[in-house]
C-alpha positions as CSV (number, residue, x, y, z in Angstrom):
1,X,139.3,126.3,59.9
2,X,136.3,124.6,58.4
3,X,135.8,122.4,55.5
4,X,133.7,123.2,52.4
5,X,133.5,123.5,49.0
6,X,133.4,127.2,47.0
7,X,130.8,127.6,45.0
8,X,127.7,128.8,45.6
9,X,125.8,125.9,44.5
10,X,127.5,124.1,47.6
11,X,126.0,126.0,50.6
12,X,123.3,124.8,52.4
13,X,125.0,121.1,51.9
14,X,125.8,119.0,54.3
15,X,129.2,119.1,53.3
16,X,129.6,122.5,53.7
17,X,128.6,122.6,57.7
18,X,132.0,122.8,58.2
19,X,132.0,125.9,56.1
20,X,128.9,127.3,58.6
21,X,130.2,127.3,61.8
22,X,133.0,129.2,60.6
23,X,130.7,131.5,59.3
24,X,128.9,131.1,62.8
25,X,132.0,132.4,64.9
26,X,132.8,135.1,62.0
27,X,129.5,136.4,62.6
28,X,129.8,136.2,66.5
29,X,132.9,137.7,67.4
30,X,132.6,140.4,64.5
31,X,135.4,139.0,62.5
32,X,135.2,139.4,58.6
33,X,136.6,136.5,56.4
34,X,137.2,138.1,53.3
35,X,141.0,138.3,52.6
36,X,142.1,136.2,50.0
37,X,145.6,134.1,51.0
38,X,146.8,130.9,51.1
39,X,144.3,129.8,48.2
40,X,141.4,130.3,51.3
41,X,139.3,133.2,52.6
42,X,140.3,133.9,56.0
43,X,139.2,136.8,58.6
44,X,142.0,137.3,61.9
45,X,140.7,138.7,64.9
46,X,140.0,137.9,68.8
47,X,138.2,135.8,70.9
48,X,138.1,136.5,74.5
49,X,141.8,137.7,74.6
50,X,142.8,135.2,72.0
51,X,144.2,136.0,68.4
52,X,142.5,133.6,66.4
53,X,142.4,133.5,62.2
54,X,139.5,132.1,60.5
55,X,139.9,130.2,57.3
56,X,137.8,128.7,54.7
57,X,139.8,127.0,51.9
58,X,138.6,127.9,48.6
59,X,140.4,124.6,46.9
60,X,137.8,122.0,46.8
61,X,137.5,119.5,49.5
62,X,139.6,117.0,48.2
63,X,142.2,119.7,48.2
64,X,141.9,121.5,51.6
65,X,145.5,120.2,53.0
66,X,147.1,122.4,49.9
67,X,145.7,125.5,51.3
68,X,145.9,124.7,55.0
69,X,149.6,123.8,55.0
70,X,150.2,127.2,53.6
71,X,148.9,128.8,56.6
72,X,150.6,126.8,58.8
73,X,154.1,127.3,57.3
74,X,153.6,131.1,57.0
75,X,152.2,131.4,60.8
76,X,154.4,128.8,61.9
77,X,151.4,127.6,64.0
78,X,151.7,124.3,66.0
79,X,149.9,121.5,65.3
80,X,147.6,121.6,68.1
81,X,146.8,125.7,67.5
82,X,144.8,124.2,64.2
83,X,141.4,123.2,64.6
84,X,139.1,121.9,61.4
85,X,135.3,121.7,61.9
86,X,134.4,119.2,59.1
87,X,131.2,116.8,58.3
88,X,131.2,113.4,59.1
89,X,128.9,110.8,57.6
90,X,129.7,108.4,61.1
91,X,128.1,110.1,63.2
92,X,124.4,110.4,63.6
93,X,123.0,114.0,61.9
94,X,122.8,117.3,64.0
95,X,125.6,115.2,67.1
96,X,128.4,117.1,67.7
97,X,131.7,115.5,68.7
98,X,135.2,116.9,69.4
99,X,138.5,114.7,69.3
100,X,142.1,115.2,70.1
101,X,143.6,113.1,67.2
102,X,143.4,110.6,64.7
103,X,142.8,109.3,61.3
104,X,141.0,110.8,58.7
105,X,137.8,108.4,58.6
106,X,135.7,108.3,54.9
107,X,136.2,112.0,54.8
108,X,138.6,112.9,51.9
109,X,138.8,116.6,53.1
110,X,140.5,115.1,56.1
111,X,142.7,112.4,53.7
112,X,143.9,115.5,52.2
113,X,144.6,117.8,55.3
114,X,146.8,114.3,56.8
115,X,148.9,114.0,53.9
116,X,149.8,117.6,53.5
117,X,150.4,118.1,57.0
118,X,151.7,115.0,57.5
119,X,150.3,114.8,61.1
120,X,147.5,113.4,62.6
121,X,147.9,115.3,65.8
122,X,145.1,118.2,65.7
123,X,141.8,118.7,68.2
124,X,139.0,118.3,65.1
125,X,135.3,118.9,65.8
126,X,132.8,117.0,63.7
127,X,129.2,117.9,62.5
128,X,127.3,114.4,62.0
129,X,125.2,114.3,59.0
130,X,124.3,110.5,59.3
131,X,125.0,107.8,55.8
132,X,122.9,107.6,53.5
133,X,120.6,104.2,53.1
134,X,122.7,103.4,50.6
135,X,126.5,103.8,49.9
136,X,126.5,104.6,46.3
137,X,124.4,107.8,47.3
138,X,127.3,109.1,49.7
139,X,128.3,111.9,47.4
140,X,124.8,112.8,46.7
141,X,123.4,113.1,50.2
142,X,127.1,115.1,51.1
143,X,126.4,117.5,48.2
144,X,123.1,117.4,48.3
145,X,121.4,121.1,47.9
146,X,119.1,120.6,51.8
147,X,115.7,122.7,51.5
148,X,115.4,125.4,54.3
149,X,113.6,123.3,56.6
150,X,116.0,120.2,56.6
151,X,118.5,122.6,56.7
152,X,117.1,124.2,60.1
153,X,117.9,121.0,61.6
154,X,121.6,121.4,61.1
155,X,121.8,125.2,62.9
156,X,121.9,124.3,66.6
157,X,124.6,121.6,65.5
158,X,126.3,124.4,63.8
159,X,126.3,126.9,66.4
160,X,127.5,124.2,69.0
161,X,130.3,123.2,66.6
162,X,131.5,126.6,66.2
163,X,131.2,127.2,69.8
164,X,132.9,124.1,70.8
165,X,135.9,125.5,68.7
166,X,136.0,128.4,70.9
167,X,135.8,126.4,74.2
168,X,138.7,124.8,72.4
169,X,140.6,128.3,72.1
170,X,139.9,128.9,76.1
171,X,139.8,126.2,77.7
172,X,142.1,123.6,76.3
173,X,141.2,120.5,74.5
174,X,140.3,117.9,77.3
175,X,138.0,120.4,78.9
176,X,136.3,120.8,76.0
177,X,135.8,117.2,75.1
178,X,134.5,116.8,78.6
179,X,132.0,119.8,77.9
180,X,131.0,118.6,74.5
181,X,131.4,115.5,73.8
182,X,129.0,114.5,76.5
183,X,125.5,116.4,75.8
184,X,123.5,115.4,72.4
């Protein structure tokens, strides 16, 4: 599952990276997101023997648990079968980090996704796109339209998020921390 927001206007946003390596593994394993359930888009398929099922809420950010908990009820999916590839302003742009568990940080996707759920207990894998200079221009430089070329910068972290989801999927969490976490 990764975290965006709808509209058009939105893509090629930092906030929507989330959003792109979905799109990344969709485009990868041949797997079309286009059904419309559980207020998201979602595509199911397989990954190297795996039955996996892509989703990208269509609520807005501060909305994605609403449409995520849906899923979950109606797949009965265990916690740790959910994985949410999200942005995160606290870590430096274009790193890639995977973790286990744990609180939402200053993302309010994630604030959202915890409170629904009501579980912290989920492998997450994070796209950093670095702060702003200046706090009051968070929600600008999260939503801010990114020109082609700053935007190329983001596609190897993109493709290495979406791929870290799948050493998720086959190899377990731990083993893909250790794979992951470690390499800039």
């Amino acid at each position: 599952m990764g975290f965006g927001n709808p509209e058009p206007e939105y893509s090629k946003t930092r906030h929507n990276v989330g959003f792109d390596a979905v799109n990344y593994i969709s485009e990868k394993y041949n797997i079309e997101i286009k059904k419309k359930e559980f207020d998201s888009l979602i595509g199911s398929g397989i990954i190297n023997g795996e039955k996996v099922i892509l989703m990208k809420p269509q609520t807005y950010m501060n909305e994605s648990g609403k449409a995520v908990i849906q899923a979950m009820n109606f797949y009965k999916l265990p916690m740790e079968n959910l994985i949410v590839i999200y942005d995160d302003i606290d870590i430096d742009e274009g790193i890639v980090k995977i973790r286990k568990k744990g609180g939402p940080g200053t993302h309010n996707g994630m604030r959202s996704l915890m409170e629904y759920l009501n579980n912290v207990n989920f492998p997450r894998v994070r796209i950093g796109t670095g702060k702003p200079v200046f706090k009051e221009l968070l929600i600008q430089h999260v939503i801010e339209k990114l020109s082609d070329e700053k935007y190329k910068i983001y596609v190897p972290a993109i493709e290495k998020a979406g791929n870290a989801a799948v050493d998720i999927i086959e190899k377990g969490i731990d083993l893909a921390m250790n794979l992951n976490n470690g390499s800039e």
